[in-house]
C-alpha positions in Angstrom: 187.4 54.8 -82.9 187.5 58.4 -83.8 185.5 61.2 -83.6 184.2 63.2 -87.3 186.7 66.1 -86.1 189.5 63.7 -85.3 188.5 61.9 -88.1 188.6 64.8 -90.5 192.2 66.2 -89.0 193.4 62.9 -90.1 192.5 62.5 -93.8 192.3 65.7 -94.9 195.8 67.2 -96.8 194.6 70.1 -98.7 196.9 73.7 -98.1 196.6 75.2 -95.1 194.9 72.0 -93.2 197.0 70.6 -90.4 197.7 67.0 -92.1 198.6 69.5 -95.1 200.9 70.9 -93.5 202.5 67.9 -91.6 202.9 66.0 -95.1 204.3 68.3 -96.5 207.4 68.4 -94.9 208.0 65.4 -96.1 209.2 64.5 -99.6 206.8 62.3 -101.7 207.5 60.1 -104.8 205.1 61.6 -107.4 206.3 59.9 -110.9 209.2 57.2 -112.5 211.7 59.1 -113.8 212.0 56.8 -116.8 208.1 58.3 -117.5 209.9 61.2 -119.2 212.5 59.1 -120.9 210.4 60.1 -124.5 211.3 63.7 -125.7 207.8 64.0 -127.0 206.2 63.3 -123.2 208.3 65.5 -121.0 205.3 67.2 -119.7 202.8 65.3 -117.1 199.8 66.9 -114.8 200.2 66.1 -111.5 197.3 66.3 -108.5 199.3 66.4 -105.5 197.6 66.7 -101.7 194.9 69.0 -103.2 197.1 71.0 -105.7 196.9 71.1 -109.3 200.4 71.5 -110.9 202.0 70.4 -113.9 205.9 68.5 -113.5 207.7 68.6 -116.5 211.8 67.8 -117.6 213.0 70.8 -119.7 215.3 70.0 -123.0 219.2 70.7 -120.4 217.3 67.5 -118.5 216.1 69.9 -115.4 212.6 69.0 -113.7 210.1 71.2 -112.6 206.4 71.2 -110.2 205.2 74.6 -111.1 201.2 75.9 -111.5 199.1 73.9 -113.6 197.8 77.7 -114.7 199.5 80.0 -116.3 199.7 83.5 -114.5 198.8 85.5 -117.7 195.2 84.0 -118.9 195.1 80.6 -116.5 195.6 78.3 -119.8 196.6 74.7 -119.0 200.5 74.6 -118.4 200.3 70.5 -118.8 199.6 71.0 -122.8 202.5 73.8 -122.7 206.2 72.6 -124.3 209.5 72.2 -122.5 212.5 74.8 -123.8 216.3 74.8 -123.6 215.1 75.9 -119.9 211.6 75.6 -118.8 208.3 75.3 -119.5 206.2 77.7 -122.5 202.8 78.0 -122.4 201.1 77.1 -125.6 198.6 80.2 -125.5 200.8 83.2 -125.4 204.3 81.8 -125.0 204.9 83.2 -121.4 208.0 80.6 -120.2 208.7 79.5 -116.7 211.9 77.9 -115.1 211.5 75.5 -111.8 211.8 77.7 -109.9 208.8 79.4 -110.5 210.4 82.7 -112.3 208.7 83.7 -116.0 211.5 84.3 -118.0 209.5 85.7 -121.5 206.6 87.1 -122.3 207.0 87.5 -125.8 204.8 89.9 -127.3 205.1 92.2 -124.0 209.1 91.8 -124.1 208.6 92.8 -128.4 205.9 95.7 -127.9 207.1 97.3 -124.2 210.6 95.8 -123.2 210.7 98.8 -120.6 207.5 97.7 -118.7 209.5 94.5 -117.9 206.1 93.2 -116.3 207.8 89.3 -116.4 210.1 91.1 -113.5 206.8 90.5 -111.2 205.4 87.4 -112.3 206.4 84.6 -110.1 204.1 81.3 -110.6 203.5 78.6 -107.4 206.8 76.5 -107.9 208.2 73.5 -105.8 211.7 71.7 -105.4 211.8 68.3 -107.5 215.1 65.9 -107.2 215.3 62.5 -108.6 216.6 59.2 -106.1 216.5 55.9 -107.3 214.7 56.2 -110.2 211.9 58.1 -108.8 211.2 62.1 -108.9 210.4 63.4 -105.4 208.7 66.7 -104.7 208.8 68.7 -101.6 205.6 71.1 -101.2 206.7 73.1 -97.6 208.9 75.1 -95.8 212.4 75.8 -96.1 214.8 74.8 -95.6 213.9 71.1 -97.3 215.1 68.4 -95.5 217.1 65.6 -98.0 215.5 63.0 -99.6 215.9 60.1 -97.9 218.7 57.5 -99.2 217.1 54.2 -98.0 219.8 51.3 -97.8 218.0 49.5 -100.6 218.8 52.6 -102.8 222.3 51.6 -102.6 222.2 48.1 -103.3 224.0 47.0 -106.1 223.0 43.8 -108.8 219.4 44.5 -108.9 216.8 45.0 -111.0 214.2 47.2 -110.1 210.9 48.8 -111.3 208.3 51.3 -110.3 204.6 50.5 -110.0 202.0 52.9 -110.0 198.1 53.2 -109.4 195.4 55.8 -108.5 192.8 54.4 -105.9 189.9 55.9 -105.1 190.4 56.5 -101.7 191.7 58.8 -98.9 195.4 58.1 -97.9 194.8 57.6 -94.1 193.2 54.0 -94.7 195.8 52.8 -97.3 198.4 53.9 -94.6 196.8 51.9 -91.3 197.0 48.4 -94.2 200.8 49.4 -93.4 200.8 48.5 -89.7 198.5 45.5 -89.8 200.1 42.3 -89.6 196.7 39.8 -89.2 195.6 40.7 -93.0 198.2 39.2 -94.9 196.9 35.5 -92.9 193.1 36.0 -94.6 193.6 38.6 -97.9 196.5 37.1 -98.6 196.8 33.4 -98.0 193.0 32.2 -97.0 191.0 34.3 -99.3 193.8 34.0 -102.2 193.3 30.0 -101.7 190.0 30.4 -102.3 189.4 32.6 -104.9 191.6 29.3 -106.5 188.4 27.6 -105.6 190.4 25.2 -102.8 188.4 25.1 -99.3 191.8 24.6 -97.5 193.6 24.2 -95.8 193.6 27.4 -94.3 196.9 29.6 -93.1 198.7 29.0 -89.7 196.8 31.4 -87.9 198.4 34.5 -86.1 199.6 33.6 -82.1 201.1 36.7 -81.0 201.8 40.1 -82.8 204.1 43.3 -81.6 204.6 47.0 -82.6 208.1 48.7 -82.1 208.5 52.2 -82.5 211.7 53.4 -84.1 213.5 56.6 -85.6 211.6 56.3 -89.5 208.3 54.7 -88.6 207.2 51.5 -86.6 208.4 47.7 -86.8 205.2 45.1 -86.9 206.2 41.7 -85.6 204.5 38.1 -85.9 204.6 34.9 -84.4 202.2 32.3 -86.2 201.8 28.6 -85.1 204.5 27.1 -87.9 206.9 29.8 -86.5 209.0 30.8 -83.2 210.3 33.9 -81.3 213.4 33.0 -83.5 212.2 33.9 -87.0 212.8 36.9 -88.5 209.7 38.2 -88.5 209.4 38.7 -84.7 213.4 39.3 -84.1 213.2 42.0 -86.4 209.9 42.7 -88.2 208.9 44.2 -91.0 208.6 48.3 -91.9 205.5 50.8 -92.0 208.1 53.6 -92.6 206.7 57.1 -91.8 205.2 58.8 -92.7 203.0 57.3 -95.6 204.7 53.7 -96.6 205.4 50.3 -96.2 208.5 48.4 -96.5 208.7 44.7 -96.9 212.3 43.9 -97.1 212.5 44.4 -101.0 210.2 46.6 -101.9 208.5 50.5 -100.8 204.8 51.3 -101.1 204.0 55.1 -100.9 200.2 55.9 -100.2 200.5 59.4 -101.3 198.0 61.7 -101.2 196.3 63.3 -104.5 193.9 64.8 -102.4 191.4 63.8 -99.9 189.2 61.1 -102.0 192.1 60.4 -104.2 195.3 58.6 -103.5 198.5 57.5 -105.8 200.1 54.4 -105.2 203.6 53.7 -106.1 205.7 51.3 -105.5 209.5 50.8 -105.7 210.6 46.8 -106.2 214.2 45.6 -106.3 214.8 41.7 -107.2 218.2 40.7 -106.5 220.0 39.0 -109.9 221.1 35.4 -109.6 225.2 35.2 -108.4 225.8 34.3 -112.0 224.9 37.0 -113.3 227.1 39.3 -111.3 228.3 42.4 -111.7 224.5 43.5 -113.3 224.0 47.2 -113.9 220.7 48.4 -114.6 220.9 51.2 -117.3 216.8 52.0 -117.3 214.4 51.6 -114.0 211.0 51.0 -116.2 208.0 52.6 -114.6 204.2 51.2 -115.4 200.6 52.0 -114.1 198.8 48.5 -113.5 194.9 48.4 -113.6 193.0 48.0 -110.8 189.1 47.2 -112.3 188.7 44.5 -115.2 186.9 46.5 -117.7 184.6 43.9 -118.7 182.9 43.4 -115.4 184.1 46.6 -113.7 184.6 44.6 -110.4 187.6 44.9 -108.3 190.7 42.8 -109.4 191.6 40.5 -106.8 194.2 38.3 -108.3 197.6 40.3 -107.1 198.5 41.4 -103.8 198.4 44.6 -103.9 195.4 44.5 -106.1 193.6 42.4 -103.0 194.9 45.6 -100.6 193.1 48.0 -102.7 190.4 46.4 -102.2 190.2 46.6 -98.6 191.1 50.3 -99.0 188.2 51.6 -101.2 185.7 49.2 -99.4 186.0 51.4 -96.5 184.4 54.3 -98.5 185.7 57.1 -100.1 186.9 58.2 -96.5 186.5 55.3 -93.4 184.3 56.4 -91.2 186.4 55.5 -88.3 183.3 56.6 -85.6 182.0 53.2 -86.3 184.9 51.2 -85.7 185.3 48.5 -82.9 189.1 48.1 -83.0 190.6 44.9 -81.3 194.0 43.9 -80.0 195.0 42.8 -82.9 194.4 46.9 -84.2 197.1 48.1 -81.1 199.6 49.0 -84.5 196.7 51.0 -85.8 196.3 52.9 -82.3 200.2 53.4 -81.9 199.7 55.1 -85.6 197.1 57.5 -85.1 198.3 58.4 -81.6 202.1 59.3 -83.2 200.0 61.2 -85.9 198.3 63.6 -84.0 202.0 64.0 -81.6 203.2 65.2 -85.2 200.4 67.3 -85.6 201.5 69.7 -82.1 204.9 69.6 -83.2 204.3 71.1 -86.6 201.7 73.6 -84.8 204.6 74.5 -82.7 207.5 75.4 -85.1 209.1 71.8 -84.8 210.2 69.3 -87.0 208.0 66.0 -87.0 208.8 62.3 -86.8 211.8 60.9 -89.5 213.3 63.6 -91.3 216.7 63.3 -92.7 218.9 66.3 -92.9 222.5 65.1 -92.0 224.2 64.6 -95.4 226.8 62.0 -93.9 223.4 59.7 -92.2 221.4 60.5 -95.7 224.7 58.6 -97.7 222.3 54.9 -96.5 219.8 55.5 -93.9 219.6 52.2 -92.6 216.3 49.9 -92.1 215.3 47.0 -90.1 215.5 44.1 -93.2 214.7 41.2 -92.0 217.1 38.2 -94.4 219.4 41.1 -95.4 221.9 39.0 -97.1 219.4 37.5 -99.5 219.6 41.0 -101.0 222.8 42.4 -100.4 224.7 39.4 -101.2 222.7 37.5 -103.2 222.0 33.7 -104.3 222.5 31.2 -107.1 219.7 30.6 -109.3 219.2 27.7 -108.4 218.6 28.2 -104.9 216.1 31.3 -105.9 214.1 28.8 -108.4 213.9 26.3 -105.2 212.8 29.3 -102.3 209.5 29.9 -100.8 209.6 33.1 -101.7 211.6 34.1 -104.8 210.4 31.3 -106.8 207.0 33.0 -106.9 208.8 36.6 -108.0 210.5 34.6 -111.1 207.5 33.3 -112.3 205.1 36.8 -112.4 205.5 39.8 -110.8 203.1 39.0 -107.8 202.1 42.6 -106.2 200.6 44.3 -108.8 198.6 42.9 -112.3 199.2 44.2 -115.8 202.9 44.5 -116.0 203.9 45.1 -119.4 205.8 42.4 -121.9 208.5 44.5 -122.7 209.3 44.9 -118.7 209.0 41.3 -118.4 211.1 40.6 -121.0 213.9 42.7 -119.3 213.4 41.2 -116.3 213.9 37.7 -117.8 217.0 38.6 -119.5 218.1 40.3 -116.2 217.5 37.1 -113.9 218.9 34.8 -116.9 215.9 32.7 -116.8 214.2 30.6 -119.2 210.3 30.4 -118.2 209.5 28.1 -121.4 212.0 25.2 -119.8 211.6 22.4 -117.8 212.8 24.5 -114.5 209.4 25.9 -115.0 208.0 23.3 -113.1 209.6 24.5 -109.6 208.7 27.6 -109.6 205.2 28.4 -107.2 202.3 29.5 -109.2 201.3 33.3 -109.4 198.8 32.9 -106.8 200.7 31.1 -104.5 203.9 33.6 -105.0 202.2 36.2 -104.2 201.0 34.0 -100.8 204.4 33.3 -100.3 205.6 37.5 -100.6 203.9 39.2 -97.7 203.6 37.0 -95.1 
């Protein structure tokens, strides 16, 4: 348990807190790239660890993450328009490049070109860079560290989309669902069995769990009564990859802050194409928001994986109150997290770096991972293997982590995979529900 002070030097991200400060030397996934794909939606409000700014994608293709606010009258930058370079403001005109200079103001530069008052304008600005489909911003101190090329980035024959949600929540407890192997045995397989209305039978139950820590975040390992010490999932684990995500062999999950009751999900998911349809090129990574209340009863949607998570998250509260915890040995990951937390917190009070950042260029070209069944991904099986598998079966039939994926992205990803859902090969494939069982164990 923690104390309210430890509890609120934890959770809380805004500027100048010490959180704040520590995420913020990290880079964070705030959008799909493909989200500015239209001409006439280049412009997007962002709420970002307690900051209001607006990221946009100019007309020469260059993104900024300036001020929501323009410096002349504070209008609303998110309903300004994009230029050959930068952002206008649709009040007065004043125009601003990425990095943060104001490059007209036009009536001043018409009436008094001497008085060169854009000179001394200089809005809020941060550094955006895209990476595998995704645009990353980096809100501290130079000089930036590089955004991080995870293997997974670099595999080839894949097709991949990005996921996105806003929970109601603080970050903090999103993150600690990323170093807890013992949920995925009752949200995910015992309580997804019976929300199906079957009484059983229940999950082999967890034996023995273990917590690793390594250079990007922490290893989580399990040993349940159907497995040994020799599966994969003890010899090498799965990911909660510092300092806000989880990685389960195929996929990322960023819990990043919007500010301290606020936090956006989004999630990066590769599925590996069938070996006959080698060499596949992606031209497009599609990026969707998926709902997380059904509007007609405004209760939680529980029928995804993810969906299930969030609702362990927001039925914490807006912010846990961790004083009246009583953690148990299966929480020892949860311990290990907070602990290496506030060790980040000295060294960033100190002038140091903190835990996991890349800034070798040659390590950055694929920062390995612990991947437990690499070669599933990296080189790949016949379909008819995949339509047979415990797990991939499921992923062919519906996308299991998140609801609400949209037809047109499902429609790609059928033609991708070369599958025909409306044949009789439907009949192998594992039901949504029990895909989705299948995915996170």
């Amino acid at each position: 348990m923690l104390d309210e002070a430890k509890n609120r030097l934890i959770t809380q991200t805004g500027p100048g807190t010490p959180m704040g400060e520590l995420l913020r030397r990290y880079w964070m996934p705030i959008a799909g790239a493909s989200e500015f794909d239209d001409e006439t939606k280049r412009v997007k409000p962002v709420r970002l660890m307690g900051e209001d700014l607006v990221l946009y994608k100019d007309l020469n293709g260059t993104y900024g993450l300036i001020d929501r606010h323009c410096c002349h009258r504070r209008a609303d930058l998110s309903y300004g328009f994009v230029e050959e370079c930068g952002l206008r403001c649709n009040y007065h005109g004043w125009l601003y490049d990425e990095k943060g200079n104001c490059l007209a103001q036009p009536y001043e530069d018409m009436a008094h070109p001497d008085a060169r008052l854009k000179d001394r304008i200089k809005i809020k600005a941060y550094k955006v860079e895209e990476r595998a489909g995704m645009l990353w911003a980096y809100l501290g101190p130079a000089p930036a560290p590089l955004v991080p090329n995870w293997e997974p980035f670099t595999w080839k024959n894949g097709f991949v989309q990005i996921v996105t949600a806003e929970i109601p929540c603080n970050w903090f407890q999103c993150q600690e669902n990323s170093i807890d192997p013992v949920h995925f045995e009752w949200m995910h397989l015992n309580w997804g069995m019976r929300l199906h209305n079957q009484l059983g039978p229940y999950s082999p139950r967890h034996v023995k769990v273990d917590f690793e820590e390594f250079d990007y975040g922490f290893t989580y390992k399990r040993i349940k009564e159907d497995t040994n010490d020799k599966d994969p999932l003890w010899t090498v684990g799965r990911v909660c990859l510092w300092p806000n995500c989880l990685f389960t062999r195929e996929h990322f999950e960023w819990r990043v802050p919007i500010d301290d009751e606020n936090t956006f999900s989004i999630t990066w998911a590769f599925n590996r194409v069938p070996k006959e349809r080698e060499p596949y090129v992606q031209n497009r990574i599609p990026t969707w928001q998926g709902p997380i209340k059904d509007p007609k009863t405004g209760r939680w949607i529980d029928s995804h994986v993810m969906n299930q998570d969030f609702i362990a998250w927001v039925g914490q509260g807006t912010v846990a109150d961790r004083g009246k915890e009583n953690l148990a040995a299966s929480d020892k990951g949860v311990a290990l997290l907070r602990r290496r937390f506030f060790e980040d917190l000295e060294l960033v009070a100190q002038g140091k770096d903190p835990k996991g950042l890349v800034r070798d260029p040659k390590l950055n070209e694929c920062v390995e991972l612990p991947i437990a069944y690499r070669g599933n991904y990296v080189d790949g099986l016949p379909l008819a293997q995949l339509v047979k598998h415990p797990v991939f079966s499921g992923q062919l039939r519906d996308y299991v982590f998140q609801t609400g994926q949209p037809a047109e992205v499902r429609r790609a990803f059928v033609d991708a995979m070369g599958i025909d859902l409306t044949g009789t090969a439907n009949a192998d494939f594992l039901s949504p529900i029990q895909g989705s069982q299948s995915n996170r164990q």
